[in-house]
C-alpha positions in Angstrom: 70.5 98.0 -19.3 67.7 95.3 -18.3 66.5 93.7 -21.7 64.2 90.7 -21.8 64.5 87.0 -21.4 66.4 85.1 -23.6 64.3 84.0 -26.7 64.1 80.8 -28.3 66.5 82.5 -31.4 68.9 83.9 -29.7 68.7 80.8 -27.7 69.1 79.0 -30.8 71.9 80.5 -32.4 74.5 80.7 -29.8 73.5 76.8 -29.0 74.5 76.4 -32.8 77.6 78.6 -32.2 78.8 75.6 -30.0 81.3 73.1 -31.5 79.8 69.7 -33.1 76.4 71.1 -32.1 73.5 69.7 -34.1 69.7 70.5 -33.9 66.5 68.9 -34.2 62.7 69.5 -33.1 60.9 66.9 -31.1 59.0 66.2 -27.7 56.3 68.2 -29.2 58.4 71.4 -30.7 60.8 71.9 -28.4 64.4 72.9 -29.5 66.7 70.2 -29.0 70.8 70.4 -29.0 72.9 68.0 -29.6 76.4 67.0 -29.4 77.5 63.6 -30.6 74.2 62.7 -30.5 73.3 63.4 -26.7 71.5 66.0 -25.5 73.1 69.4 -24.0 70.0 72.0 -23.6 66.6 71.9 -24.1 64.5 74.9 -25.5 60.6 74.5 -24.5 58.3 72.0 -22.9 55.7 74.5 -22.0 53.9 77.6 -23.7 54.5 80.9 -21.2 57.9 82.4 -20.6 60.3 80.7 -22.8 61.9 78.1 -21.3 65.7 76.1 -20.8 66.4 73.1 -19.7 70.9 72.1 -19.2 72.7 69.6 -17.5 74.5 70.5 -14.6 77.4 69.7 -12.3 76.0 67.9 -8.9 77.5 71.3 -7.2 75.7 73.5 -9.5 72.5 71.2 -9.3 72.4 71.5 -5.1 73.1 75.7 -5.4 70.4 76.3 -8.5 67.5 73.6 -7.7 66.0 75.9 -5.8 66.4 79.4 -7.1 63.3 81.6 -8.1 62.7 80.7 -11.4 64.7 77.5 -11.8 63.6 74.2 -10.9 65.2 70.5 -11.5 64.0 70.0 -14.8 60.7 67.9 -15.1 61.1 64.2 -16.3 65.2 64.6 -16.5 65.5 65.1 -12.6 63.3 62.8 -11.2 65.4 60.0 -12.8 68.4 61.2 -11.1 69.7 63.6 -13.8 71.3 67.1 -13.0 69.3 69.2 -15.3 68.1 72.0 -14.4 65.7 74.2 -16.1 65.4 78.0 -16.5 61.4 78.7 -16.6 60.4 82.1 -15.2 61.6 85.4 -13.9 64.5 86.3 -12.1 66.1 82.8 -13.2 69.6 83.5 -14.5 71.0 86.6 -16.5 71.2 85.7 -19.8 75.3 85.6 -19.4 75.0 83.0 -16.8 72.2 81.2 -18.4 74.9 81.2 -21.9 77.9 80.0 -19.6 75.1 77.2 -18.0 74.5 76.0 -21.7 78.6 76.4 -22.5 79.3 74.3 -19.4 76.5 71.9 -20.4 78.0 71.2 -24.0 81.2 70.6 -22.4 79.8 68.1 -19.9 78.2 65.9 -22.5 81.1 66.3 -24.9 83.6 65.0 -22.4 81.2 61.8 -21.6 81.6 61.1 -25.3 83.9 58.2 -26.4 87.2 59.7 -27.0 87.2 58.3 -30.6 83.5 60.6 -30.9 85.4 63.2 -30.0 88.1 63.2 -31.7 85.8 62.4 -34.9 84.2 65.6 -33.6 86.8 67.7 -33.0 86.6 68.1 -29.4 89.4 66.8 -28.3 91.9 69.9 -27.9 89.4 72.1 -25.5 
């Protein structure tokens, strides 16, 4: 069954499903996710389609820069970052664009202090 994009709450609430995930609104209303402080996904940054930004293994970055409907995300990439982000149609299924975010999280968890994570409770993933 083909439903529609993600949106920014169900977007929301599985980023707050996510261990030690916090939430707050900035760069002019987007929705920003946290772990530990550091960024892990980025809903908004422009008014069509909603949009996702994620950070990214260098593998994954190489195989999805240049995928219909993803991009290396704007600012993030073009200071050497792997983030990419999801901003139109066909882009990822909302099950790979949910195990993107996952993987995302766990990247910026692990480049936590080990004493963050453990205050955390990330430690035993």
């Amino acid at each position: 069954m083909l439903t529609g994009p993600m949106t920014y709450d169900q977007f929301n609430a599985f980023c707050a499903a996510l261990p030690a995930a916090t939430y707050v609104v900035q760069w002019s209303g987007s929705h920003v996710w946290k772990v530990g402080g550091k960024v892990f996904a980025i809903g908004g940054w422009q008014d069509s389609e909603p949009s996702f930004t994620f950070k990214v293994t260098e593998i994954s970055y190489e195989m999805l820069k240049g995928q219909p409907g993803l991009r290396p995300a704007p600012y993030l990439a073009s200071r050497g970052m792997t983030w990419i982000q999801h901003f139109a149609r066909p882009g990822l299924s909302d099950d790979d664009l949910r195990a993107y975010i996952r993987q995302s999280h766990r990247i910026v968890s692990q480049g936590l202090t080990k004493k963050k994570q453990a205050e955390l409770g990330l430690g035993k993933r």
